[in-house]
Biopython code that builds the backbone (N, CA, C, O; Angstrom):
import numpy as np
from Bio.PDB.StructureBuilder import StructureBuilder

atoms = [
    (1, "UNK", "N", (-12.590, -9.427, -0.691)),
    (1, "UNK", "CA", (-11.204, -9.802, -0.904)),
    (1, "UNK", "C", (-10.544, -10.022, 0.466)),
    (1, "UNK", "O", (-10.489, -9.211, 1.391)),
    (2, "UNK", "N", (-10.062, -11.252, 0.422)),
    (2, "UNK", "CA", (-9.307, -11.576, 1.707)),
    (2, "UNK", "C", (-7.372, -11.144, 1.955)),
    (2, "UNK", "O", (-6.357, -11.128, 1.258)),
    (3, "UNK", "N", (-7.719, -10.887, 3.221)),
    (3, "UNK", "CA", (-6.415, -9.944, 3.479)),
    (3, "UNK", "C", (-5.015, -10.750, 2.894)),
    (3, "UNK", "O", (-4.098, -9.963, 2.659)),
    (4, "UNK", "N", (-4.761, -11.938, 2.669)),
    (4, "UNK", "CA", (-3.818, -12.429, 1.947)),
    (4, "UNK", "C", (-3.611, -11.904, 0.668)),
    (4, "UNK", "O", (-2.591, -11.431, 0.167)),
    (5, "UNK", "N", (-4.695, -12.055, 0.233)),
    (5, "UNK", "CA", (-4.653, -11.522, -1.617)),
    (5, "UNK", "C", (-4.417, -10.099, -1.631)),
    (5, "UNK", "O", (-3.586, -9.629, -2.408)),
    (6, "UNK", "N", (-5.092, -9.357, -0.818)),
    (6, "UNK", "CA", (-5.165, -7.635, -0.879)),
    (6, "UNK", "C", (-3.089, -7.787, -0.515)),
    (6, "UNK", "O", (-2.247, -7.092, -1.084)),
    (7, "UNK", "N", (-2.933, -8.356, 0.041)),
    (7, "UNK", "CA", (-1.022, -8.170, 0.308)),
    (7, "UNK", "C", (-0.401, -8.891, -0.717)),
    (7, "UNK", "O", (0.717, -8.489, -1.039)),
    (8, "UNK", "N", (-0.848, -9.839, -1.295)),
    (8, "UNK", "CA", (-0.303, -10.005, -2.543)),
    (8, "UNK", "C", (-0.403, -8.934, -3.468)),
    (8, "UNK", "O", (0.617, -8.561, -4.048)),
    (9, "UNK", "N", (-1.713, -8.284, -3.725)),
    (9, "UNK", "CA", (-1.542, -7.478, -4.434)),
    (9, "UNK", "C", (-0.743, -6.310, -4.257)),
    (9, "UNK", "O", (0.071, -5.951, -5.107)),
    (10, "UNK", "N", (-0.944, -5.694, -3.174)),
    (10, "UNK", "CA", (0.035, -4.304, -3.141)),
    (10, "UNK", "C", (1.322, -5.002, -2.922)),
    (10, "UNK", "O", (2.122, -4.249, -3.478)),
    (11, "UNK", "N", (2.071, -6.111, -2.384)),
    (11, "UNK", "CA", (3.390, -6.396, -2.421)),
    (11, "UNK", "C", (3.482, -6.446, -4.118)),
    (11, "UNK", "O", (4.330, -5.652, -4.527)),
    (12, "UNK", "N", (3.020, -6.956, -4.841)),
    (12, "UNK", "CA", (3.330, -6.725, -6.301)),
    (12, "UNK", "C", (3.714, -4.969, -6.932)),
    (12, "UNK", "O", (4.656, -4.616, -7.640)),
    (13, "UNK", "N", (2.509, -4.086, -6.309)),
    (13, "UNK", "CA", (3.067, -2.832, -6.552)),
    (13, "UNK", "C", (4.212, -2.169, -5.940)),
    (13, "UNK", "O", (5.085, -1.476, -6.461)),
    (14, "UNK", "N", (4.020, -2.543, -4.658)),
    (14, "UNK", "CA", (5.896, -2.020, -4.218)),
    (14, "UNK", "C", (7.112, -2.414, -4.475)),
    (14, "UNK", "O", (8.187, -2.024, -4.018)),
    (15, "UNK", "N", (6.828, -3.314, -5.334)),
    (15, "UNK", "CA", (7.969, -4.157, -5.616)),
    (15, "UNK", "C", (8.457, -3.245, -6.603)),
    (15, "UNK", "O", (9.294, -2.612, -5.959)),
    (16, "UNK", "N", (8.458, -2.884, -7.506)),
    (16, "UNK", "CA", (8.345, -2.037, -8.636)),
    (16, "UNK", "C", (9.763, -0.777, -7.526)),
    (16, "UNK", "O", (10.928, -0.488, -7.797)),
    (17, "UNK", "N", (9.134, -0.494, -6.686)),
    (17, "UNK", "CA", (9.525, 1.030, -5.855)),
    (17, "UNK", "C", (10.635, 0.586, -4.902)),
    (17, "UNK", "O", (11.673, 1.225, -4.732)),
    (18, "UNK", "N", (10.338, -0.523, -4.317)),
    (18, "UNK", "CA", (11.126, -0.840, -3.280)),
    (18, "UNK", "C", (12.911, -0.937, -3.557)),
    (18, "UNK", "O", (13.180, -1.611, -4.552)),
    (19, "UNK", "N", (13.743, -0.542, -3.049)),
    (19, "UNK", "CA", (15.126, -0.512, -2.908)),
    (19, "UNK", "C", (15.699, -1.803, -1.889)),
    (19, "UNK", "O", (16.748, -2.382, -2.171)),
    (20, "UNK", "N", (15.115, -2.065, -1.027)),
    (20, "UNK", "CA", (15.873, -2.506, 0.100)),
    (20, "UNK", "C", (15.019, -4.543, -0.325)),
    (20, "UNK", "O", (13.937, -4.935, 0.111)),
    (21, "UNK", "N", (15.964, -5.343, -1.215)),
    (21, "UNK", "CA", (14.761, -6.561, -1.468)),
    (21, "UNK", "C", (14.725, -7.294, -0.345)),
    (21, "UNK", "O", (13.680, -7.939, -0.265)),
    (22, "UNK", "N", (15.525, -7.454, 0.626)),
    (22, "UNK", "CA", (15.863, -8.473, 2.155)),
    (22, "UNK", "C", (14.427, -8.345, 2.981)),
    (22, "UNK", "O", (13.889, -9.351, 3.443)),
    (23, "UNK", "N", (13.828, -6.955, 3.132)),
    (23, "UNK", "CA", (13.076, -6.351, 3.531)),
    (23, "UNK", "C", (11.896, -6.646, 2.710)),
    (23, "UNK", "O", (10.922, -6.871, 3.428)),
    (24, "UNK", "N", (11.681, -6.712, 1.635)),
    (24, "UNK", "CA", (10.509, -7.293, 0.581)),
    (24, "UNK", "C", (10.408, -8.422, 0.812)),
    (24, "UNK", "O", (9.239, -8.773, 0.975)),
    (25, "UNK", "N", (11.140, -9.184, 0.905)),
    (25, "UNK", "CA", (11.278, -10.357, 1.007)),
    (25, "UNK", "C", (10.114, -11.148, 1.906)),
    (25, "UNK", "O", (9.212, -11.969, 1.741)),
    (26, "UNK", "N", (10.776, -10.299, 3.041)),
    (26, "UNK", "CA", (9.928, -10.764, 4.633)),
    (26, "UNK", "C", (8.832, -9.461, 4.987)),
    (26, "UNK", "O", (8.966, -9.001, 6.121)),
    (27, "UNK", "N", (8.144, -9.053, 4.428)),
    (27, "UNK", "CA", (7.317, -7.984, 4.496)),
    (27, "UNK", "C", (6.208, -8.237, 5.052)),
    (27, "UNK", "O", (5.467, -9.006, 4.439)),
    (28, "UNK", "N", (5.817, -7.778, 6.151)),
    (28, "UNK", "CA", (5.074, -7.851, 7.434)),
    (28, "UNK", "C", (4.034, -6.546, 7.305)),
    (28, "UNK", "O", (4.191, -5.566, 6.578)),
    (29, "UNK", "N", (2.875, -6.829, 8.263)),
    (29, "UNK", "CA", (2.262, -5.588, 8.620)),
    (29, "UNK", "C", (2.932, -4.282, 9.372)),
    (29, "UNK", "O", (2.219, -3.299, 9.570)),
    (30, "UNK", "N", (4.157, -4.283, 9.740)),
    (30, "UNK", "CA", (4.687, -3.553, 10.711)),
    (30, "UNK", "C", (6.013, -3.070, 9.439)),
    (30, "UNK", "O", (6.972, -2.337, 9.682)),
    (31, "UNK", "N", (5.756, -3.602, 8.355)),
    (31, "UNK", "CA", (7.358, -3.079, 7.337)),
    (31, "UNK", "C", (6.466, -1.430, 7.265)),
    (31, "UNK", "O", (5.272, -1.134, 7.237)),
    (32, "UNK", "N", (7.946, -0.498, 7.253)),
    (32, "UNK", "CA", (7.691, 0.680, 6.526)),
    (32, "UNK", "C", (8.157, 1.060, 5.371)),
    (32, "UNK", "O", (9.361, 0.953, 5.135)),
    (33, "UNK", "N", (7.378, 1.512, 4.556)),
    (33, "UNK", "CA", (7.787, 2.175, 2.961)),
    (33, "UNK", "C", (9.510, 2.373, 3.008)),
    (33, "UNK", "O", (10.376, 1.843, 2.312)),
    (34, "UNK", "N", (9.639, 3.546, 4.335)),
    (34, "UNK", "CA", (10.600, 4.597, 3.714)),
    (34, "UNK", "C", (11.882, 3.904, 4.364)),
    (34, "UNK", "O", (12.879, 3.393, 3.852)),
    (35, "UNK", "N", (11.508, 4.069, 5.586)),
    (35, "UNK", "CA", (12.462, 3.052, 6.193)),
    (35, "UNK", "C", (13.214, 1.756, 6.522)),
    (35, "UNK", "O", (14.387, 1.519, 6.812)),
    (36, "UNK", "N", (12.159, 1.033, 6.376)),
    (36, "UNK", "CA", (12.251, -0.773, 5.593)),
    (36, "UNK", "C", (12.298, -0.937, 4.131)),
    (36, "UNK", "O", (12.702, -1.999, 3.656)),
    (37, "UNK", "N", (11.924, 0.014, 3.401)),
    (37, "UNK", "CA", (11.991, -0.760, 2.024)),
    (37, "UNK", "C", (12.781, 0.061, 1.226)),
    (37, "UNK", "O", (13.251, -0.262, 0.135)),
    (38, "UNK", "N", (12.985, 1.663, 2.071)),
    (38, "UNK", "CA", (14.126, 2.648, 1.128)),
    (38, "UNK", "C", (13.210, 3.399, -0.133)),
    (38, "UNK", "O", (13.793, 3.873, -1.108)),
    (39, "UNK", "N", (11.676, 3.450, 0.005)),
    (39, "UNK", "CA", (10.952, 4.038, -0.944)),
    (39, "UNK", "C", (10.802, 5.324, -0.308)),
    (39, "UNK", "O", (10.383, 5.524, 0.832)),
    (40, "UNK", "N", (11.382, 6.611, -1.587)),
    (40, "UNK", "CA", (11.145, 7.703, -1.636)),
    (40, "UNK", "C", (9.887, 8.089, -1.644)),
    (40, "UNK", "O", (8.930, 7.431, -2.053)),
    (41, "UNK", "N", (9.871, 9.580, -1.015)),
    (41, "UNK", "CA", (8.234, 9.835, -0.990)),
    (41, "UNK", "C", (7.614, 10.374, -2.115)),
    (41, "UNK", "O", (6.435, 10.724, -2.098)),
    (42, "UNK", "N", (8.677, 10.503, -3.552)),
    (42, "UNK", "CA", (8.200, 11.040, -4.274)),
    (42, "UNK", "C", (7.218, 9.057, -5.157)),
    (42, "UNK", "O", (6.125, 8.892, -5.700)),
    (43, "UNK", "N", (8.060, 8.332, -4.922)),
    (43, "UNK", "CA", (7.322, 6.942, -4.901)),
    (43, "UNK", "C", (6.351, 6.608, -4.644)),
    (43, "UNK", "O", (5.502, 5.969, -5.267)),
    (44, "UNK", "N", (6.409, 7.254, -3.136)),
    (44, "UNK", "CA", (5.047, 6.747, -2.500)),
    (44, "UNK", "C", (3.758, 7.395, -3.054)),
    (44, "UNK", "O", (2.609, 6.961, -2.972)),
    (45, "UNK", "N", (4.156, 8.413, -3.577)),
    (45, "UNK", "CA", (2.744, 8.634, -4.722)),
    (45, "UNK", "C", (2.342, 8.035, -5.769)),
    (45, "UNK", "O", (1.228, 7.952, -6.286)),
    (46, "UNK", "N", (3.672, 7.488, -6.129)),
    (46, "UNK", "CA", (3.249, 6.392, -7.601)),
    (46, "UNK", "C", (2.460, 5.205, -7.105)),
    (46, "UNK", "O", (1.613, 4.681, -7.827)),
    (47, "UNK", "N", (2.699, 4.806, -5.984)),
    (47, "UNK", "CA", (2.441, 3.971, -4.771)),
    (47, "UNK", "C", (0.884, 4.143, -4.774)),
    (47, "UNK", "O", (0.087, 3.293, -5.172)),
    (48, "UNK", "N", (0.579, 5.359, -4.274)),
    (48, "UNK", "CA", (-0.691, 5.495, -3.972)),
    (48, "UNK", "C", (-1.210, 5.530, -5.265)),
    (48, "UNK", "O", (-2.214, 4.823, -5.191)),
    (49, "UNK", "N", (-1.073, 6.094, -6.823)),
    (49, "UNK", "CA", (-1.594, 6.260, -7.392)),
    (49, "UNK", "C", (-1.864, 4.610, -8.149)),
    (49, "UNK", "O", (-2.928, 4.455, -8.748)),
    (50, "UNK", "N", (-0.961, 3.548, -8.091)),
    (50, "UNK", "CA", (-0.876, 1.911, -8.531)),
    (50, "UNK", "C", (-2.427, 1.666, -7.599)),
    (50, "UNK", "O", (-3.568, 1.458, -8.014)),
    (51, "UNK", "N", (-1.971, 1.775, -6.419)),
    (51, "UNK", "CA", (-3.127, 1.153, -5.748)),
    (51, "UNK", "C", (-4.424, 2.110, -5.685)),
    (51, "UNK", "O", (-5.257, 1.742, -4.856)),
    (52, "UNK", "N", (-4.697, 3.109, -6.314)),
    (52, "UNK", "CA", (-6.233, 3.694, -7.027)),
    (52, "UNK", "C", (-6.710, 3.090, -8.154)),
    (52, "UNK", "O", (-7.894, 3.117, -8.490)),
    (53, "UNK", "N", (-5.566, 2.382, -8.929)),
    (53, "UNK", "CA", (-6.013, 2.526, -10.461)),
    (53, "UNK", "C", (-6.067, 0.720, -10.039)),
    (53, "UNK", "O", (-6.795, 0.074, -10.793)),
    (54, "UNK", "N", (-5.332, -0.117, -8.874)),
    (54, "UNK", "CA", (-5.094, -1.543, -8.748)),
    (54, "UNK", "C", (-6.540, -2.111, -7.987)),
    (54, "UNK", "O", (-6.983, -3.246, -8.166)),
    (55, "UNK", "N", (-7.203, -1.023, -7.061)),
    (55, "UNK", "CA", (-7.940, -1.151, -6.528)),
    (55, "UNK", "C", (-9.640, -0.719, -6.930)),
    (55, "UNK", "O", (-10.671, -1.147, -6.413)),
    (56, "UNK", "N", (-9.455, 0.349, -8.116)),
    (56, "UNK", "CA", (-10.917, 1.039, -8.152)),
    (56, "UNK", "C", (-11.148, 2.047, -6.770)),
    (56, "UNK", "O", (-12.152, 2.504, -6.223)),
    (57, "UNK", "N", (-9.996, 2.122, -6.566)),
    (57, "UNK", "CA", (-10.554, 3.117, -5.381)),
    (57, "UNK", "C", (-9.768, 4.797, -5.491)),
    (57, "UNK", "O", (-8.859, 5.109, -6.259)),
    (58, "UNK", "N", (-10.370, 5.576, -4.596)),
    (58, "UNK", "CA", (-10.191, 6.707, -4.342)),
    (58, "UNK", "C", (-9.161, 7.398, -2.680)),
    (58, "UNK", "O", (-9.596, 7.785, -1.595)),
    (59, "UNK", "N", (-8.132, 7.314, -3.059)),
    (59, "UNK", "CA", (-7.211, 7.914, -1.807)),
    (59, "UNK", "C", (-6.807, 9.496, -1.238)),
    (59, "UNK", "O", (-5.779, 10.078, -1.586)),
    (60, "UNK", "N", (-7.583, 9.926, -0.521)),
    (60, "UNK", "CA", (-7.928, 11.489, -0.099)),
    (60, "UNK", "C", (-6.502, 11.821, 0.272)),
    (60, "UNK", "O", (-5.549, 11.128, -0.085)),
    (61, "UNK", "N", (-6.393, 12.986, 1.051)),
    (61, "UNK", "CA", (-4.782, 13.238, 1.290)),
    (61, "UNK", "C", (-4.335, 13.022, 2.793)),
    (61, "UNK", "O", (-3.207, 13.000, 3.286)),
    (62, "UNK", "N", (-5.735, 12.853, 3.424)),
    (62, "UNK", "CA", (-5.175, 12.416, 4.838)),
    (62, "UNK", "C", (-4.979, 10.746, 4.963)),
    (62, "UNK", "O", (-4.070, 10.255, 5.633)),
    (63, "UNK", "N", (-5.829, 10.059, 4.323)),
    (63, "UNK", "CA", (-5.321, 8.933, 4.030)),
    (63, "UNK", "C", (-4.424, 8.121, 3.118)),
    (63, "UNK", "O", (-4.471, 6.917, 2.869)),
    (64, "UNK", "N", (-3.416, 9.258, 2.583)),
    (64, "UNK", "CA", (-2.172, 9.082, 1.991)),
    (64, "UNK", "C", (-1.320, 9.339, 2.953)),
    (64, "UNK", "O", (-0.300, 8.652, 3.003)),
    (65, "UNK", "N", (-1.539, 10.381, 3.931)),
    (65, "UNK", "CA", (-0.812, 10.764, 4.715)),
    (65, "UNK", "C", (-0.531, 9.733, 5.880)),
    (65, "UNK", "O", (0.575, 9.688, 6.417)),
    (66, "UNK", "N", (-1.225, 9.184, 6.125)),
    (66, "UNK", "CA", (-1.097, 7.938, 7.197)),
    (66, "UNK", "C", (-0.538, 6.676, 6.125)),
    (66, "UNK", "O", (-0.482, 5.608, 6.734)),
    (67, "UNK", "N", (-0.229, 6.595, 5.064)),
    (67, "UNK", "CA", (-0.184, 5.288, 4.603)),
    (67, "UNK", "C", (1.254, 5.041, 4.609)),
    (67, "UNK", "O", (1.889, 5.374, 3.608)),
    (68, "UNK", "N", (1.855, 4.504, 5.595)),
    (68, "UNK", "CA", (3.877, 4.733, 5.811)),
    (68, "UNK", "C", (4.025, 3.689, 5.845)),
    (68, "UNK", "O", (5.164, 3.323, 5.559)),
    (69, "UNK", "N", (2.920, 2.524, 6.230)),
    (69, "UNK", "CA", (3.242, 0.875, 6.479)),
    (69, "UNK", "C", (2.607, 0.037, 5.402)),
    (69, "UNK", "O", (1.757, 0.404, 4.592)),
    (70, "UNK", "N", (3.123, -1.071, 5.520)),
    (70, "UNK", "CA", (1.798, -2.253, 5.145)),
    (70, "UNK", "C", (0.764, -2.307, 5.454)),
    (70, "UNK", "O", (-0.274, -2.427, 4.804)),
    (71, "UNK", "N", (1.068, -2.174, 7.066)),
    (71, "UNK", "CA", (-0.503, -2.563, 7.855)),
    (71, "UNK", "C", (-1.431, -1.259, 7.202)),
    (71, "UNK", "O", (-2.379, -1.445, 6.439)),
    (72, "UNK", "N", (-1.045, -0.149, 7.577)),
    (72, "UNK", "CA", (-1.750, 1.526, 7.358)),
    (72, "UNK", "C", (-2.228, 0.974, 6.141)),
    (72, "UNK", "O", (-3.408, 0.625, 6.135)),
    (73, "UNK", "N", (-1.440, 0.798, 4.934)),
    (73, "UNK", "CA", (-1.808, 0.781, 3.243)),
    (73, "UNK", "C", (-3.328, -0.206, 3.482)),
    (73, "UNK", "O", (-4.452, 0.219, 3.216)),
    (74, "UNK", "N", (-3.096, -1.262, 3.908)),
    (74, "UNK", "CA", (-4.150, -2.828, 3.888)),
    (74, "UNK", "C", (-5.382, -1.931, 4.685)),
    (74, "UNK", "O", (-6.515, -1.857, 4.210)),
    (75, "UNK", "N", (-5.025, -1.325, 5.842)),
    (75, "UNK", "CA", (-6.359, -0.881, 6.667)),
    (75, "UNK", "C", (-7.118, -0.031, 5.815)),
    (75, "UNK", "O", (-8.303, -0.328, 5.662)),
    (76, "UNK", "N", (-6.480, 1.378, 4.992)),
    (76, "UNK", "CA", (-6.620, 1.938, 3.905)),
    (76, "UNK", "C", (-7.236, 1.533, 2.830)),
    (76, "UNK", "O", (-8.078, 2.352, 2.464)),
    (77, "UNK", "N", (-7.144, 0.415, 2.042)),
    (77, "UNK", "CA", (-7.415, -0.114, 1.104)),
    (77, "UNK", "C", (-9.377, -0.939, 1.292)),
    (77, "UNK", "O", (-10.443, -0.956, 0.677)),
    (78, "UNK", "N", (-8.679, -1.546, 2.721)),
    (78, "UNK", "CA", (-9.975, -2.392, 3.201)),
    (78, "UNK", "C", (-10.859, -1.384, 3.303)),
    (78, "UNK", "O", (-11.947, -1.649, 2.791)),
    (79, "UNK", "N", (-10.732, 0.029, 3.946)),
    (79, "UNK", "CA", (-11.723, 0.496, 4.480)),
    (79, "UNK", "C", (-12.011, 1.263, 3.303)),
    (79, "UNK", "O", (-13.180, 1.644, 3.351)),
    (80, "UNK", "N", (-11.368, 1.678, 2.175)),
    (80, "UNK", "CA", (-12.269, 2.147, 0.618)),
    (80, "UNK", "C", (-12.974, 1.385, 0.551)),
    (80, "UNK", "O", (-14.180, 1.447, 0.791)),
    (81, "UNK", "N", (-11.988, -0.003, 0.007)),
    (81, "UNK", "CA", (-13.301, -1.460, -0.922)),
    (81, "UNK", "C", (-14.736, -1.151, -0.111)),
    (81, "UNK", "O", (-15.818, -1.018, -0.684)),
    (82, "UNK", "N", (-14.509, -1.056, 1.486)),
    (82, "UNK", "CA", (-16.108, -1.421, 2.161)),
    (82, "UNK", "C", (-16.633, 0.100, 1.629)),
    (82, "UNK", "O", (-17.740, 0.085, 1.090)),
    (83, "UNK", "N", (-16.070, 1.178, 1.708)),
    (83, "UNK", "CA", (-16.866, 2.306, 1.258)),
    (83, "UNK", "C", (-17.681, 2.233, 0.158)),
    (83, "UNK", "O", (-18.825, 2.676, 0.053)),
    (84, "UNK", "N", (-16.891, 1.526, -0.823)),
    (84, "UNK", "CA", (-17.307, 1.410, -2.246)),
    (84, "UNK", "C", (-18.328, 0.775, -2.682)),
    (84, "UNK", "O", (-19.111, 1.160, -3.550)),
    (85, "UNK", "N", (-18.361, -0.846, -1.716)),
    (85, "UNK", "CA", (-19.706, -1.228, -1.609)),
    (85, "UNK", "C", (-20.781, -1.370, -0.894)),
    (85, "UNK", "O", (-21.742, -2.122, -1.055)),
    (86, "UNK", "N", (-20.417, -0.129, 0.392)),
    (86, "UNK", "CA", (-21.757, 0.500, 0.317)),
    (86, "UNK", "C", (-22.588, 1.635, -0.226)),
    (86, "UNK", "O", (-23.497, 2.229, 0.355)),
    (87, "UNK", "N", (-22.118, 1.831, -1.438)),
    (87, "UNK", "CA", (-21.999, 2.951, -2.264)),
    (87, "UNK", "C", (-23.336, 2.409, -3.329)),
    (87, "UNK", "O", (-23.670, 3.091, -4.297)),
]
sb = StructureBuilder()
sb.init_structure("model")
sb.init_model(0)
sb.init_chain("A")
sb.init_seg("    ")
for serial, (resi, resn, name, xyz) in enumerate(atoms, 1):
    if name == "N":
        sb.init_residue(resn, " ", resi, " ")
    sb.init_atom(name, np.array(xyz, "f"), 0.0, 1.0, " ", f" {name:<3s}", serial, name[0])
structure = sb.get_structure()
């Protein structure tokens, strides 16, 4: 999956969470959840839990813990999918 589509997809799940739309709008590797988009952290678990069930993948707690951006979420995501198929 190429990194365009993987940001289409999770921009579809934050959309759902996001407060701030100006900021959705123009959403970059460098946007943050809490601070650019106004998503609570009790969100950002629904967040993480969209993109387990969006992805087939599995998100531990240190790599929830780093996931505050776009970029973090996409690096996150990429580096399950490759886990998964070398599995």
């Amino acid at each position: 999956m190429d990194k365009p589509e993987l940001t289409s997809r999770l921009k579809a799940i934050i959309t759902t969470y996001a407060q701030e739309t100006d900021a959705l709008a123009h959403l970059t590797e460098e946007t943050d959840f809490i601070k650019d988009l106004k998503i609570n952290s009790a969100n950002l678990v629904d967040i993480v839990l969209d993109v387990e069930e969006e992805f087939g993948i599995e998100i531990d707690n240190d790599s929830m813990s780093r996931m505050l951006t776009v970029g973090a979420a996409i690096e996150i995501i990429e580096a399950k999918l490759a886990a998964n198929d070398r599995e």
